[in-house]
C-alpha positions as CSV (number, residue, x, y, z in Angstrom):
1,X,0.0,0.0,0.0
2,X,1.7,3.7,-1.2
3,X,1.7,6.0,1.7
4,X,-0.5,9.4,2.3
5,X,0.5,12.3,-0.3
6,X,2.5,14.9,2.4
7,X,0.5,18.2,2.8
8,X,3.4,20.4,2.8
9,X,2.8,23.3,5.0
10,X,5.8,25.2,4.5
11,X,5.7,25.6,0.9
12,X,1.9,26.9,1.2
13,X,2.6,29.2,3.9
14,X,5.9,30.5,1.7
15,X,3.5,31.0,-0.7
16,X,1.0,33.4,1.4
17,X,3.9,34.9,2.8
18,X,5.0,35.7,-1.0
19,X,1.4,37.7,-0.9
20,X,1.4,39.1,2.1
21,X,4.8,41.0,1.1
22,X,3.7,41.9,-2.3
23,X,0.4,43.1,-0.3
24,X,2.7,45.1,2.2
25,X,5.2,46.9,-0.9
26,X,1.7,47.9,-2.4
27,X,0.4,49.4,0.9
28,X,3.9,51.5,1.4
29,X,4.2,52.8,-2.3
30,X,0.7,53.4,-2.8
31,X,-0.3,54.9,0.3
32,X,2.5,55.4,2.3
33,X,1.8,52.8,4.9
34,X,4.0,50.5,6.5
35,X,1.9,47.7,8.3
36,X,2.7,48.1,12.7
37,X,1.9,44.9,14.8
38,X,2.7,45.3,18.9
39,X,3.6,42.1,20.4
40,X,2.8,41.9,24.1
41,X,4.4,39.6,26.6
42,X,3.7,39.2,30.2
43,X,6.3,36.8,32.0
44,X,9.5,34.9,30.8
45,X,7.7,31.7,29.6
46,X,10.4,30.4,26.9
47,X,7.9,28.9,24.5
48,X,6.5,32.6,24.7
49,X,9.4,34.4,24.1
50,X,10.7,31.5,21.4
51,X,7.4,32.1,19.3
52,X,7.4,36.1,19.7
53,X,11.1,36.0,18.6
54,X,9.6,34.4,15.1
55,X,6.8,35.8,14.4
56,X,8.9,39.5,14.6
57,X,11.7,38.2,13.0
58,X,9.4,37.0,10.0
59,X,7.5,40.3,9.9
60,X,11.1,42.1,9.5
61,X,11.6,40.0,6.3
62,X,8.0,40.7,4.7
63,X,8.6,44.8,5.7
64,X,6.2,44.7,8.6
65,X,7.4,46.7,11.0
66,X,6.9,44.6,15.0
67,X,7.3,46.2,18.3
68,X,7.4,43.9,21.7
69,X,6.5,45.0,24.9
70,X,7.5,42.5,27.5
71,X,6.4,42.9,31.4
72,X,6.8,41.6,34.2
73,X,5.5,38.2,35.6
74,X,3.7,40.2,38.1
75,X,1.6,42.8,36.3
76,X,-2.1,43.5,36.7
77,X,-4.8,42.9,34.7
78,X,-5.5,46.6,35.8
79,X,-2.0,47.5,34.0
80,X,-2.0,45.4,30.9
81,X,-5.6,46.9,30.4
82,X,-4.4,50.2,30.8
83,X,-1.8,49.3,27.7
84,X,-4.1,47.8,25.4
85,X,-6.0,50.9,25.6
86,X,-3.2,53.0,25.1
87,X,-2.2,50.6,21.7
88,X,-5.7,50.7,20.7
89,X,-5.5,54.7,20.5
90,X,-2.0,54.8,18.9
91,X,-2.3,55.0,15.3
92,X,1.2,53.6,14.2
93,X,0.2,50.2,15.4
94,X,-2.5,48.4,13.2
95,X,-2.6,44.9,15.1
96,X,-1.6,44.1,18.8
97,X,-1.0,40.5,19.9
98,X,-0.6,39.2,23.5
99,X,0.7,36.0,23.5
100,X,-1.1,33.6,25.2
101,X,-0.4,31.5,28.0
102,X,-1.0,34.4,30.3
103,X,-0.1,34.5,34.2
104,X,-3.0,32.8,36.1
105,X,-4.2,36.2,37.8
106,X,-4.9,37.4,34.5
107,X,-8.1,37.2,32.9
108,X,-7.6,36.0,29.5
109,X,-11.1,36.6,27.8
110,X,-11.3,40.3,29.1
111,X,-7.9,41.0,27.9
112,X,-8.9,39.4,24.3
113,X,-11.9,41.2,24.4
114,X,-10.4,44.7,25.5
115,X,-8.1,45.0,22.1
116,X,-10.1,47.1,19.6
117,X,-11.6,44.6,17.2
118,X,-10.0,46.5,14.0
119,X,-6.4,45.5,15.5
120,X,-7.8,42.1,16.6
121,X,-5.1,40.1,14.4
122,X,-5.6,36.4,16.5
123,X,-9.3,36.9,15.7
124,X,-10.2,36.4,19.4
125,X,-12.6,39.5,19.8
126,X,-16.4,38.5,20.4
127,X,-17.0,40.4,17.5
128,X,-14.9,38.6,14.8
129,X,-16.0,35.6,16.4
130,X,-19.4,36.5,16.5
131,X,-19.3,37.7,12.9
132,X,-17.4,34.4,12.1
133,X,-20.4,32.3,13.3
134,X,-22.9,34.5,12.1
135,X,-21.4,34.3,8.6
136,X,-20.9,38.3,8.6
137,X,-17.0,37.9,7.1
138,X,-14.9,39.0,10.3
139,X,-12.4,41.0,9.9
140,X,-9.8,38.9,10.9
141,X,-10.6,34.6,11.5
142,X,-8.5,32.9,14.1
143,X,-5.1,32.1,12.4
144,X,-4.8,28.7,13.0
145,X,-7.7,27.3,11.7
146,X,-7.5,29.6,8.9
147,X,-4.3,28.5,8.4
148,X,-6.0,24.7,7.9
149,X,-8.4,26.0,5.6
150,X,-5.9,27.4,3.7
151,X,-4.1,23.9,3.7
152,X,-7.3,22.5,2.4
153,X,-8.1,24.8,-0.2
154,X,-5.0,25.3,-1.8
155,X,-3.7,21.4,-2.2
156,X,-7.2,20.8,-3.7
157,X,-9.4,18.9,-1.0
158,X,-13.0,18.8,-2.2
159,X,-14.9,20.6,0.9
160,X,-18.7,21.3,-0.2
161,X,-20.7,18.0,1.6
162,X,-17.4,16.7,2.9
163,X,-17.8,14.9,6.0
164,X,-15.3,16.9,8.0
165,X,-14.6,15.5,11.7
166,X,-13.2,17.9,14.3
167,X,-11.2,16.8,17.2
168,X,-11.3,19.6,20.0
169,X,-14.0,22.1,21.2
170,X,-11.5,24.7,22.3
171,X,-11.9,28.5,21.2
172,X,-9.1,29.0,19.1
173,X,-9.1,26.1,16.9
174,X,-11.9,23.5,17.5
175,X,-15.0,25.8,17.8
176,X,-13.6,28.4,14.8
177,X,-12.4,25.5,12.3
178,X,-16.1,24.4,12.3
179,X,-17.4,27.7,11.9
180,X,-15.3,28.6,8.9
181,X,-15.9,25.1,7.6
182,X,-20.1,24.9,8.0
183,X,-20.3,28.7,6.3
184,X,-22.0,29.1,3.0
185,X,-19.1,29.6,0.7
186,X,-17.7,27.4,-2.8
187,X,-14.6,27.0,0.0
188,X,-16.7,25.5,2.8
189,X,-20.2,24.2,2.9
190,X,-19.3,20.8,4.8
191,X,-21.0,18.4,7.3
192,X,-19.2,19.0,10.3
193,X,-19.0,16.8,13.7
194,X,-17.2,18.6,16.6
195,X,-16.0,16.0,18.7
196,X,-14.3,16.5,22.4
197,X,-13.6,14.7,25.0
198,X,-16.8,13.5,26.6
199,X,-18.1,12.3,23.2
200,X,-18.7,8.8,22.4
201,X,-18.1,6.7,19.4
202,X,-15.0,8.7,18.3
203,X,-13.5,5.9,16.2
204,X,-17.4,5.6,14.5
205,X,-17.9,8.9,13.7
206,X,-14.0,9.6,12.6
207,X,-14.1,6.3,10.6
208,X,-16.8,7.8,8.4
209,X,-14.9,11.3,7.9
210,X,-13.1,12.5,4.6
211,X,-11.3,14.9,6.2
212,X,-10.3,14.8,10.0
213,X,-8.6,17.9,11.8
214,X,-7.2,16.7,14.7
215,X,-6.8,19.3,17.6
216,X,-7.2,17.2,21.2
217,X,-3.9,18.0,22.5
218,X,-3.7,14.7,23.3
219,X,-0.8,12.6,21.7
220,X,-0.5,10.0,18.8
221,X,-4.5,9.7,19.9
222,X,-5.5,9.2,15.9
223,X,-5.1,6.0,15.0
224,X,-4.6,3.9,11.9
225,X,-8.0,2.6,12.6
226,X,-9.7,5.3,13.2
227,X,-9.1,6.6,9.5
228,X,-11.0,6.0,6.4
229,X,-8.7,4.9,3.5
230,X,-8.0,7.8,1.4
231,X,-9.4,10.6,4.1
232,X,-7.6,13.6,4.4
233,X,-5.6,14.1,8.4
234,X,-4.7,17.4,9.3
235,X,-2.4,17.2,12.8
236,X,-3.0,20.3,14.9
237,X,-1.8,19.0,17.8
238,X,1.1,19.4,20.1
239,X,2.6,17.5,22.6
240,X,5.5,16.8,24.8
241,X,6.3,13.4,25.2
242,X,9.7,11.5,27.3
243,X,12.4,10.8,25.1
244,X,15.5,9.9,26.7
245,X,17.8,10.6,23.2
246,X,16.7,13.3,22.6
247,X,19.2,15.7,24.3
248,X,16.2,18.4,26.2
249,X,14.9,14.6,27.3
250,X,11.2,15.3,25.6
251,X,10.6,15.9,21.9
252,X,7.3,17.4,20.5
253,X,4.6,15.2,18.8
254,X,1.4,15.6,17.4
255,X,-2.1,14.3,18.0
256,X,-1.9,11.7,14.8
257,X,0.0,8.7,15.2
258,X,1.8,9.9,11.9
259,X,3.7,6.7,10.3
260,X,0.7,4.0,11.2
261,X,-2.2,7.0,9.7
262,X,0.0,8.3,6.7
263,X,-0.5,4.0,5.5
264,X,-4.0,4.7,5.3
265,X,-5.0,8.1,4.6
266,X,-5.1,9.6,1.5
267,X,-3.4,13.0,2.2
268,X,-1.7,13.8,5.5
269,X,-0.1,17.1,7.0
270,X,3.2,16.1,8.8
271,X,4.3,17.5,12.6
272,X,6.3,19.9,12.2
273,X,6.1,21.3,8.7
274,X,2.4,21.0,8.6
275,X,-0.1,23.1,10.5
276,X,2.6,25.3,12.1
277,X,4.1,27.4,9.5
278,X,0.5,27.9,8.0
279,X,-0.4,29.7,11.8
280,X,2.3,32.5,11.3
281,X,1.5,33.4,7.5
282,X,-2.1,34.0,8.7
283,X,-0.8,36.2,11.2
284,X,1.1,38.2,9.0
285,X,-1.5,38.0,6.4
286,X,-4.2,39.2,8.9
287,X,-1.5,42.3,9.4
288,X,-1.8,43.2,6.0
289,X,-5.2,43.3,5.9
290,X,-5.8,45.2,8.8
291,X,-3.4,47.9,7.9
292,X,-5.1,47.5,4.4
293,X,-8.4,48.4,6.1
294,X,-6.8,51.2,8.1
């Protein structure tokens, strides 16, 4: 049996970063504009500081201009409000990001809800979620799952009366990726199960699935025979599992048993190289467009 045709997520997102920069020389020559996104960062978490390092040092090459603001561990909700206003009034910066986790004595839904919707670039705001689920168009969709829709739409996957299966309930991939994937649209119009953990059946339901977008956060938990022959598996996940030769002692794994699946499916996304890369163009997509709609 041939193995699963690799969904290669770094060549698509070089692609939409190949817009995006096109998108960002237009804006500056044609309107004198150079896209501004503010990074904010509350603590030293290293996987925080690793993926703000990225997406500024990717913005740099497509000639978006990135600002990070980094407090302390200990700051207030009162005093990272009090900045989001400030960035919401400053007219320099089109997008502002604060990169989630946040410290425990900080309220993440009022702090995702206090940036100004316009400069909403992880689509988090109630109203570009609202909009999202209403059908309305949002101004910006949650980049992750956009970045999976992209996947789908641009390696070919037929998605109007597809039976789409989605792993996870959470609010920035599960919930959205149904959303954008049950709209009326030539690029969505699927039959969608959202499937979490206290469902039952998930090896029935993700048996009938073309396509299955797996976003658990739980390891290797897609398995061979859970898989239709010839569905399409897209691996959100990741994980940290033991792994004594690796020399940090852990490596990072996704939610789809990857060799055992990519024997069955049709088309599979590997981890890394699949979902990730796609999460960062969207980003930097969305900055575009918001600057665009400045």
């Amino acid at each position: 049996m041939s193995s699963a045709r690799l969904i290669d997520g770094k060549a698509i997102a070089a692609q939409i970063h190949s817009e995006t920069q096109a998108r960002v020389l237009a804006l500056k020559e044609k309107r004198g504009i150079v896209p501004g996104i503010t990074f904010v960062r509350v603590g030293e978490d290293p996987a925080s500081q690793a993926y703000v390092r990225m997406k500024g040092a990717k913005a740099a090459e497509l000639g978006i201009h990135s600002d990070t603001v980094v407090l302390k561990e200990s700051t207030s909700q009162e005093e990272l409000l009090a900045l989001i206003q400030k960035l919401n009034t400053d007219p320099k910066v089109h997008c502002i990001l604060v990169q989630a986790p946040l410290p425990k004595h900080i309220r993440e839904e009022e702090i995702f809800s206090a940036i100004d919707f316009h400069k909403d670039v992880d689509g988090f705001h109630p109203i570009n979620v609202g909009k999202l689920l209403l059908g309305q168009n949002p101004l910006f969709k949650p980049c992750t799952p956009a970045g999976v829709h992209e996947l789908l739409i641009r390696t070919g996957v037929p998605l109007s009366g597809a039976e789409v299966v989605v792993l996870g309930r959470g609010n920035i991939v599960g919930k959205p990726m149904a959303a954008i994937l049950l709209q009326k649209d030539k690029y969505a119009d699927a039959t969608v199960t959202l499937l979490h953990s206290r469902s039952k059946n998930i090896a029935d339901h993700c048996r009938r699935a073309d396509i299955i977008i797996a976003a658990m956060g739980q390891a290797h938990f897609v398995k061979a025979d859970m898989v239709k022959p010839g569905a399409v598996v897209i691996d959100v996940g990741v994980n940290r599992i033991d792994d004594p030769q690796s020399a940090k002692g852990y490596r990072l794994v996704g939610d789809v048993d990857f060799e055992a699946v990519r024997q069955v499916a049709g088309a599979i996304t590997p981890n890394p190289g699949g979902v990730g890369p796609m999460t960062i163009a969207m980003l930097l997509s969305n900055t575009a467009r918001a600057a665009e709609a400045f």
